[in-house]
ROGU-658010 format. One record per residue: x, y, z of N, C-alpha, C, O, CB in turn; residue in three letters; residue number from 1. Coordinates in nm, 2 decimals. Glycine has a CB too. Layout:
BEGIN
[site [X,Y,Z],[X,Y,Z],[X,Y,Z],[X,Y,Z],[X,Y,Z],ALA,NUM] ...
***
This chain:
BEGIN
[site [17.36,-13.92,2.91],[17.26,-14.02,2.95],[17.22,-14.11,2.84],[17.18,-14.23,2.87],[17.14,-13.94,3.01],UNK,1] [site [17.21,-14.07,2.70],[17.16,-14.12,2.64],[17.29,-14.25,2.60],[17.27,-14.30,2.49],[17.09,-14.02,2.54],UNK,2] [site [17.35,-14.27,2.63],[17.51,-14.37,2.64],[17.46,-14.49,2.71],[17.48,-14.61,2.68],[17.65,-14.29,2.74],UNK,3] [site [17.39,-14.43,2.79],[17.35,-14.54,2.88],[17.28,-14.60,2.88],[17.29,-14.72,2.89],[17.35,-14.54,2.96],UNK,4] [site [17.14,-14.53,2.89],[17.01,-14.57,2.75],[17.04,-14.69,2.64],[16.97,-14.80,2.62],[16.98,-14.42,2.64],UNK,5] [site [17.14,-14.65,2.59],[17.17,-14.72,2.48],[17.23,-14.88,2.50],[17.24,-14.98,2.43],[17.26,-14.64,2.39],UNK,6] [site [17.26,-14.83,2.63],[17.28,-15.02,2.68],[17.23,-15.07,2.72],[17.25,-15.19,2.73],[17.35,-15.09,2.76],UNK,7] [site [17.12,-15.03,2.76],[17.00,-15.07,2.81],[16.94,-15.24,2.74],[16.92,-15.34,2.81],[16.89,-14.95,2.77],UNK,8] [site [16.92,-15.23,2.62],[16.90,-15.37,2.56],[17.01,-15.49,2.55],[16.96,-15.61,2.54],[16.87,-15.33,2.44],UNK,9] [site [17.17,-15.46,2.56],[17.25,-15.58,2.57],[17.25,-15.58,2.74],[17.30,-15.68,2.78],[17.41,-15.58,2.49],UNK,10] [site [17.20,-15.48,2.84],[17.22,-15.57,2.99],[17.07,-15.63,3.02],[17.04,-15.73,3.09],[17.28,-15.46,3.13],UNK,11] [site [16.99,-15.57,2.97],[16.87,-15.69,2.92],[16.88,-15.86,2.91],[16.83,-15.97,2.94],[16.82,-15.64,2.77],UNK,12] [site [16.97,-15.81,2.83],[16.96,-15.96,2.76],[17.12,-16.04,2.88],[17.15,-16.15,2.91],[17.01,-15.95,2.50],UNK,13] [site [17.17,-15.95,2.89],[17.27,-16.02,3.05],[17.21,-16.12,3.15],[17.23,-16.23,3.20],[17.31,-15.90,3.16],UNK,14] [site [17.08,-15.98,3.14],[17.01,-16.04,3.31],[16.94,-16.16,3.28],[16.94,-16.26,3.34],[16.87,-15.92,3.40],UNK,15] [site [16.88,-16.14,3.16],[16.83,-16.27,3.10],[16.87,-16.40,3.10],[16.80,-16.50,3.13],[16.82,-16.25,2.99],UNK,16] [site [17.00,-16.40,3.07],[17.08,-16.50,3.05],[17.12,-16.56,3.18],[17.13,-16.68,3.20],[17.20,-16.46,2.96],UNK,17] [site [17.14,-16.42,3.32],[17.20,-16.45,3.46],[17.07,-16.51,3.52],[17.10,-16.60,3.60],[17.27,-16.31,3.55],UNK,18] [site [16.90,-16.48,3.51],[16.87,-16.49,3.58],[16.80,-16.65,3.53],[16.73,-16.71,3.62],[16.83,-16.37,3.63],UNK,19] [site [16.81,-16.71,3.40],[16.81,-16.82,3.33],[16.85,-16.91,3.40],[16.78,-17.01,3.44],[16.87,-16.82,3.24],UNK,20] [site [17.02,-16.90,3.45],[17.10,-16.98,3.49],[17.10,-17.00,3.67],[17.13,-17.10,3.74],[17.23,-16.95,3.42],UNK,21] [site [17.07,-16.87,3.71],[17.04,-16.92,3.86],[16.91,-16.96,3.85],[16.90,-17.04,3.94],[17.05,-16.80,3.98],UNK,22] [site [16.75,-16.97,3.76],[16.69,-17.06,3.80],[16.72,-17.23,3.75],[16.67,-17.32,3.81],[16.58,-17.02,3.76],UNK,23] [site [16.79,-17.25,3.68],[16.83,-17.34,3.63],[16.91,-17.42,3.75],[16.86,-17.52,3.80],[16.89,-17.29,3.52],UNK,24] [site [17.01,-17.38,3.78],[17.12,-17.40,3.89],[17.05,-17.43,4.04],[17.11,-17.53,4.08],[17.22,-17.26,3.89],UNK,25] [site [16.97,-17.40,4.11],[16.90,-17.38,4.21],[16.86,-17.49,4.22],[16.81,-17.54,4.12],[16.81,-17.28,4.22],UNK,26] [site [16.89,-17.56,4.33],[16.84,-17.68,4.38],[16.70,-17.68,4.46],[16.70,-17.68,4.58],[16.96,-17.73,4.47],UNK,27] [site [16.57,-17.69,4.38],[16.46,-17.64,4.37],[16.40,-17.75,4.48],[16.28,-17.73,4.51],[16.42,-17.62,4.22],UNK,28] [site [16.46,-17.82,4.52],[16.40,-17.99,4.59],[16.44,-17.93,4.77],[16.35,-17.91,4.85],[16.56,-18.20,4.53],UNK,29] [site [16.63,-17.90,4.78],[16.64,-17.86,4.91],[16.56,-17.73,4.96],[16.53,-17.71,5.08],[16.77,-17.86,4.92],UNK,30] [site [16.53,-17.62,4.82],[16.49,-17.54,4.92],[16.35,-17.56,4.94],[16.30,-17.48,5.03],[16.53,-17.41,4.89],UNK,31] [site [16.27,-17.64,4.88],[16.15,-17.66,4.92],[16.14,-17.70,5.05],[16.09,-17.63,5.13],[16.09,-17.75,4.84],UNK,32] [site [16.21,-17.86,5.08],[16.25,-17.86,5.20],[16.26,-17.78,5.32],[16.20,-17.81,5.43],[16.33,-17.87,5.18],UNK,33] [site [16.35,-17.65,5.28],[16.38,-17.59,5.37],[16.30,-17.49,5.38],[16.28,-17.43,5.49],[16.49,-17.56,5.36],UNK,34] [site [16.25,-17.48,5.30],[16.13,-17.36,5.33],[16.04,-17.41,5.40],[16.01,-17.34,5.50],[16.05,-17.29,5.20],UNK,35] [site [15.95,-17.57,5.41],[15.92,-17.63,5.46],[15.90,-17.62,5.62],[15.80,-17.62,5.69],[15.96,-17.69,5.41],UNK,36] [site [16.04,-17.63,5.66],[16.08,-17.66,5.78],[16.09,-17.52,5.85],[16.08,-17.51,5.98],[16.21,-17.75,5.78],UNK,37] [site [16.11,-17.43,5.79],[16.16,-17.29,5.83],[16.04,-17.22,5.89],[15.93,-17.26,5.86],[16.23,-17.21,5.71],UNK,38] [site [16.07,-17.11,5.98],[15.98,-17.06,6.05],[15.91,-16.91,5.95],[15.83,-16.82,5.98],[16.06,-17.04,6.20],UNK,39] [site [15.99,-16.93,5.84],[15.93,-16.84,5.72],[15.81,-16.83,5.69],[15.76,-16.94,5.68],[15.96,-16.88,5.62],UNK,40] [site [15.74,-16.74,5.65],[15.59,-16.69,5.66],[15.58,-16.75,5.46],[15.47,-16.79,5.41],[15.57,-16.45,5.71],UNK,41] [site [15.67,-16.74,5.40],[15.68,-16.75,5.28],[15.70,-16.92,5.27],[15.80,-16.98,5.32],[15.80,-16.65,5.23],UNK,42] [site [15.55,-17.04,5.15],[15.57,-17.12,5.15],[15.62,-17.16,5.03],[15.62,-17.28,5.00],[15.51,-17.16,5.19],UNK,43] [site [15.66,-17.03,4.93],[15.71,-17.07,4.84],[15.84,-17.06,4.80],[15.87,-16.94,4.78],[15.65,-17.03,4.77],UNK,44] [site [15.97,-17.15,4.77],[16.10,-17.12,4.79],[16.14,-17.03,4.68],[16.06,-17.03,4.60],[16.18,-17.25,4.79],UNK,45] [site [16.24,-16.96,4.65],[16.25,-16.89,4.60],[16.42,-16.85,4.64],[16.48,-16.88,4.74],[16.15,-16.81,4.62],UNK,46] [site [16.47,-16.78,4.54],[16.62,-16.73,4.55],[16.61,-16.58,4.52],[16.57,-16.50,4.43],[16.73,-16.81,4.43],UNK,47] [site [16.70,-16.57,4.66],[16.69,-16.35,4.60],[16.80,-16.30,4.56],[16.90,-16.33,4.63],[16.65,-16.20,4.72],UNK,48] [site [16.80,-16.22,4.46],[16.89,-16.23,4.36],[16.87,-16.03,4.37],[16.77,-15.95,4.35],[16.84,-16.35,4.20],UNK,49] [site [17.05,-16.02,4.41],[17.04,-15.82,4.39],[17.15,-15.81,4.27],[17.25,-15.88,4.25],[17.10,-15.69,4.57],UNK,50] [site [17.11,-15.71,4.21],[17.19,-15.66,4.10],[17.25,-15.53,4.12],[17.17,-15.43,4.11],[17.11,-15.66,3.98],UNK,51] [site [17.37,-15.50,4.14],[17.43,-15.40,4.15],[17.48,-15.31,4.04],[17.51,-15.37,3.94],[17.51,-15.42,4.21],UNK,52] [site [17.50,-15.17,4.04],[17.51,-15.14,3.92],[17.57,-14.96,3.96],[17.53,-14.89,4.04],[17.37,-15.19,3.83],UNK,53] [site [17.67,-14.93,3.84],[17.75,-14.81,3.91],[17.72,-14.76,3.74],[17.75,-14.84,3.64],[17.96,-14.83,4.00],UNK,54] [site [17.66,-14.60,3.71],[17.63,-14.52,3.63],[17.70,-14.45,3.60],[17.71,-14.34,3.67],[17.56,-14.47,3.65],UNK,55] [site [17.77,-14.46,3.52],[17.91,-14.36,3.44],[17.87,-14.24,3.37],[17.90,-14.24,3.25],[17.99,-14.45,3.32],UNK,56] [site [17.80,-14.13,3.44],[17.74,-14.00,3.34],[17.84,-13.98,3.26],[17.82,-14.02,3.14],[17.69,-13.86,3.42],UNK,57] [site [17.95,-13.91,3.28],[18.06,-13.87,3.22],[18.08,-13.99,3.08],[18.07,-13.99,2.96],[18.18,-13.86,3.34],UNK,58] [site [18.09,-14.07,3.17],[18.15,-14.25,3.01],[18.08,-14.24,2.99],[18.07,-14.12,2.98],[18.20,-14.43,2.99],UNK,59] [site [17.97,-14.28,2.97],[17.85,-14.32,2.93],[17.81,-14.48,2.93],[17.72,-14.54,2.87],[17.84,-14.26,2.80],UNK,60] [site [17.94,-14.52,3.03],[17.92,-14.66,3.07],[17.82,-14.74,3.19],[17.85,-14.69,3.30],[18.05,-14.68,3.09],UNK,61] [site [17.75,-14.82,3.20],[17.75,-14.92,3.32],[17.81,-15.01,3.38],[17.86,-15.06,3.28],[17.68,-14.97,3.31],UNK,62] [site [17.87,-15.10,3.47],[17.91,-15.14,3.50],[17.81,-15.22,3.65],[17.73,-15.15,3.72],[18.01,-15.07,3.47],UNK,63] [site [17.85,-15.37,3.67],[17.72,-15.45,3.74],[17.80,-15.53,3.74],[17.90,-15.55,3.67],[17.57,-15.48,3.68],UNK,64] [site [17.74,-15.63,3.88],[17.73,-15.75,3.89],[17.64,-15.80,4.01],[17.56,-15.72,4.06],[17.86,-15.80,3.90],UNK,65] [site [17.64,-15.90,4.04],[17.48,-15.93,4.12],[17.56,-16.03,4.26],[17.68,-16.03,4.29],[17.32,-16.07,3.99],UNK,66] [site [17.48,-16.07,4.31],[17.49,-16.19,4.43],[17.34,-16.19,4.43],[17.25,-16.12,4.41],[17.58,-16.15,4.59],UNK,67] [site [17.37,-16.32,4.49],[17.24,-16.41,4.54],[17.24,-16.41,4.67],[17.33,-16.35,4.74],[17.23,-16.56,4.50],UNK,68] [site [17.12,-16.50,4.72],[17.13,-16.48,4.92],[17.13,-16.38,4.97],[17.11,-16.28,4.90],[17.25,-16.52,5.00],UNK,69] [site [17.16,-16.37,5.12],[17.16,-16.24,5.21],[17.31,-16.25,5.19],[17.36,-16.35,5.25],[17.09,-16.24,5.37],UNK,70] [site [17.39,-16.18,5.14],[17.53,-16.18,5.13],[17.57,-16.06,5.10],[17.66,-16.05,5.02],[17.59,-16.27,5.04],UNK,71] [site [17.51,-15.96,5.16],[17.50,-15.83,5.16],[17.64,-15.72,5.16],[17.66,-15.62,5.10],[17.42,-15.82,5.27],UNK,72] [site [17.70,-15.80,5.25],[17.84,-15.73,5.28],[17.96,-15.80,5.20],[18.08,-15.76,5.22],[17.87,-15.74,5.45],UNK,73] [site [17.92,-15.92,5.11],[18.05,-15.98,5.07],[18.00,-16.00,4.92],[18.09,-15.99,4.84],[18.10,-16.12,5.16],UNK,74] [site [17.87,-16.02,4.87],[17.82,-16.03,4.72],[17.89,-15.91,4.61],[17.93,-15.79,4.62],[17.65,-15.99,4.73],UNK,75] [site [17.89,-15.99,4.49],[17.93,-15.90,4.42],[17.85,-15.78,4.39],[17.89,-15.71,4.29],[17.96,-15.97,4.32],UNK,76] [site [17.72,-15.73,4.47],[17.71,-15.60,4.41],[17.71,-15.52,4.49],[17.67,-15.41,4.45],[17.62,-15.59,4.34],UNK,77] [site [17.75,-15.51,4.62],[17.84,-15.49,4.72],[17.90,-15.30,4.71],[17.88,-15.19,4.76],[17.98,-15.61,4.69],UNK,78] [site [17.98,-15.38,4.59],[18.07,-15.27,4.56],[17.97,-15.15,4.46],[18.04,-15.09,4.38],[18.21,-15.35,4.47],UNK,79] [site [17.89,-15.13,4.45],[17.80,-15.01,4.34],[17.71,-14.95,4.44],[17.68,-15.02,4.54],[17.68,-15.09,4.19],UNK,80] [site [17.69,-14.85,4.44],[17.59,-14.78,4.50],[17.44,-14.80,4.46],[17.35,-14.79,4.54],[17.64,-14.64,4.49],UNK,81] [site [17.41,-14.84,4.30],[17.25,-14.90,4.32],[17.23,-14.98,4.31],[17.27,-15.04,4.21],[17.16,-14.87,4.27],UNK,82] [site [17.15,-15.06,4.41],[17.07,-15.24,4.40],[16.95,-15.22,4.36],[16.88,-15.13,4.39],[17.04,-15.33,4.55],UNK,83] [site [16.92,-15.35,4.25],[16.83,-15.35,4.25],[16.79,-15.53,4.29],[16.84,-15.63,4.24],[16.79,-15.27,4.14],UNK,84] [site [16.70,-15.53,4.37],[16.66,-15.64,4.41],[16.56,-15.75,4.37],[16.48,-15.68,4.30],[16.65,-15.61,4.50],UNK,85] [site [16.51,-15.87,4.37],[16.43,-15.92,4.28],[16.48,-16.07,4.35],[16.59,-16.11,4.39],[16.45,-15.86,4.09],UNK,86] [site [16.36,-16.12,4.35],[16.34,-16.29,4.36],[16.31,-16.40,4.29],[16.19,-16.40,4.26],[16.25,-16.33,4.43],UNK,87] [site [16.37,-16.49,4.24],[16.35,-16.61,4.14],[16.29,-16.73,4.19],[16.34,-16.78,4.29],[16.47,-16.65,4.08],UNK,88] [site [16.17,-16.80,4.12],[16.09,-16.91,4.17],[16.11,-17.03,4.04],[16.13,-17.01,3.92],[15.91,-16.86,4.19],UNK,89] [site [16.10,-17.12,4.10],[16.07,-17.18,3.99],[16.01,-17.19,3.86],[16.03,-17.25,3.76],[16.05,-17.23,4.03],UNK,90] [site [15.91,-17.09,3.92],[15.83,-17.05,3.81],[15.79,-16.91,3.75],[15.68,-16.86,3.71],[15.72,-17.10,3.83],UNK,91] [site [15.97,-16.86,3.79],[15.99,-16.72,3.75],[15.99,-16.71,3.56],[16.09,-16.74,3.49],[16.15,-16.67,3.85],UNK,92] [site [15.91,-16.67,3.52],[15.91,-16.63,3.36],[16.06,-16.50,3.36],[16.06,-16.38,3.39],[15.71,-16.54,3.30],UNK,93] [site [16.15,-16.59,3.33],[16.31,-16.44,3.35],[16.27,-16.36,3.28],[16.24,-16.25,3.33],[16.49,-16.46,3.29],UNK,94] [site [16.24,-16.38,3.12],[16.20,-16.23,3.04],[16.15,-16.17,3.09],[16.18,-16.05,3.09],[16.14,-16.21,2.92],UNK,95] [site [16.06,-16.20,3.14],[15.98,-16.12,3.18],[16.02,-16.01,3.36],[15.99,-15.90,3.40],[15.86,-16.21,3.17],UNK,96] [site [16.08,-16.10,3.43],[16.17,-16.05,3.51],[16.30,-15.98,3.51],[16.35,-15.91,3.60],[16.18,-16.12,3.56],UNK,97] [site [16.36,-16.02,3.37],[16.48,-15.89,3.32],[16.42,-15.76,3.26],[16.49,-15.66,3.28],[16.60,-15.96,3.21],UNK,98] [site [16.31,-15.75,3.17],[16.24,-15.66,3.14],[16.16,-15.58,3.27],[16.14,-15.46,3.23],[16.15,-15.71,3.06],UNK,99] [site [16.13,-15.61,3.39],[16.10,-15.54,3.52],[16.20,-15.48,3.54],[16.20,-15.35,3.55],[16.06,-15.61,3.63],UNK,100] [site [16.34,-15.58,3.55],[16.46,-15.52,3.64],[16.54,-15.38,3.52],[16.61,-15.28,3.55],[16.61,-15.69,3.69],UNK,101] [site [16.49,-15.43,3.39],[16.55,-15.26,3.31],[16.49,-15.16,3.36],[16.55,-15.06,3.41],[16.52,-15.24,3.15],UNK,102] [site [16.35,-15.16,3.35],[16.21,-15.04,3.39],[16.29,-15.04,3.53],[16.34,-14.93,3.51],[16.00,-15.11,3.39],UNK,103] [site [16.33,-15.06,3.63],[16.39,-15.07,3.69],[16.51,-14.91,3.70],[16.52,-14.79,3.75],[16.41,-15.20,3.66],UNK,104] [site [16.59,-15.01,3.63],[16.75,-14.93,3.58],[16.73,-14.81,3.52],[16.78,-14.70,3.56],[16.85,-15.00,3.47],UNK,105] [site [16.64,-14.84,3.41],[16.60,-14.70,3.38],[16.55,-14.64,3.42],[16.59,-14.53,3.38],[16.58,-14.67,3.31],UNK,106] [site [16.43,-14.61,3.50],[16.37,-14.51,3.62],[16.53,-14.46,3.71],[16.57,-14.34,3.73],[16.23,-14.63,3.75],UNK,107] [site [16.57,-14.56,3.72],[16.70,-14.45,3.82],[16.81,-14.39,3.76],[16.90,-14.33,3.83],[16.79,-14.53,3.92],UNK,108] [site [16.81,-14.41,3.65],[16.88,-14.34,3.54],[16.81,-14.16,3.54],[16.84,-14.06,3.59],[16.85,-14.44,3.37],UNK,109] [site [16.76,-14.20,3.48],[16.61,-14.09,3.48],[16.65,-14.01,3.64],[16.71,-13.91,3.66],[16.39,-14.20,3.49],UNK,110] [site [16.61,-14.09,3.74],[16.60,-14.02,3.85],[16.74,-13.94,3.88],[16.76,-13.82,3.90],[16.56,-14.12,3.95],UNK,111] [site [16.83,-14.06,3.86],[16.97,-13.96,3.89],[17.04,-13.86,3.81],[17.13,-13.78,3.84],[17.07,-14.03,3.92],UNK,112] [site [17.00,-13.88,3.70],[17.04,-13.76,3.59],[16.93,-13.62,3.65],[16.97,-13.50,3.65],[16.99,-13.81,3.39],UNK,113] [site [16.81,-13.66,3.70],[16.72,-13.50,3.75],[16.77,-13.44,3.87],[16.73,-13.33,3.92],[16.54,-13.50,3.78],UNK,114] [site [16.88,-13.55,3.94],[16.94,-13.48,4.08],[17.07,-13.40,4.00],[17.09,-13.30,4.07],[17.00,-13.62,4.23],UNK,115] [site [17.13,-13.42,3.91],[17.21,-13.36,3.88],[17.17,-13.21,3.84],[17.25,-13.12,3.89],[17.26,-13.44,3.81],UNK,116] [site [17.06,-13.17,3.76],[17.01,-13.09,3.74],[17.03,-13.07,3.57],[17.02,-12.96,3.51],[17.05,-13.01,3.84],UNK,117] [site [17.05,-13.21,3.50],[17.07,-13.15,3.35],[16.92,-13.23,3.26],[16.90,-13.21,3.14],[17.26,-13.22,3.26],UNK,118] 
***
């Protein structure tokens, strides 16, 4: 466990960098727009962004990738058994939202190493 722990700080700084560039990238005008028009209870636009991610006890590896949107069945994190999910705004502070999504990773780290029983 502690293998994995130890990556903990360079996928930090991943998510950082991923969740940088989808606010960056996000065409912040249409979805205002669209949130606008939409029968959505939510008037603030926003992009939801899941991170997938498969726990290598044995390696001591992680392995991840994310999708955006409801793209549930075809997104790249699809393929991993844990999501973790999270929304970007315009005026999403990422550090501070890649530092949630670790506390995150690591609580289920934690969690799934005590189902194992070690």
């Amino acid at each position: 466990m502690q293998k994995l722990l130890k990556q903990l700080p360079s996928l930090r700084q991943e998510l950082y960098s991923l969740l940088v560039a989808i606010k960056k990238d996000a065409d912040w005008h249409t979805l205002r727009r669209h949130f606008r028009w939409s029968d959505s209870s939510y008037s603030t636009p926003y992009v939801d962004v899941t991170i997938g991610c498969t726990f290598d006890f044995a390696e001591g590896c992680i392995s991840w990738s994310f999708q955006t949107g409801d793209n549930s069945f075809t997104g790249g994190a699809y393929g991993h058994p844990e999501w973790f999910t999270t929304s970007v705004l315009s005026r999403t502070n990422c550090k501070d939202l890649a530092k949630d999504l670790i506390e995150e990773i690591e609580g289920r780290i934690h969690e799934l190493k005590s189902y194992q029983g070690a």
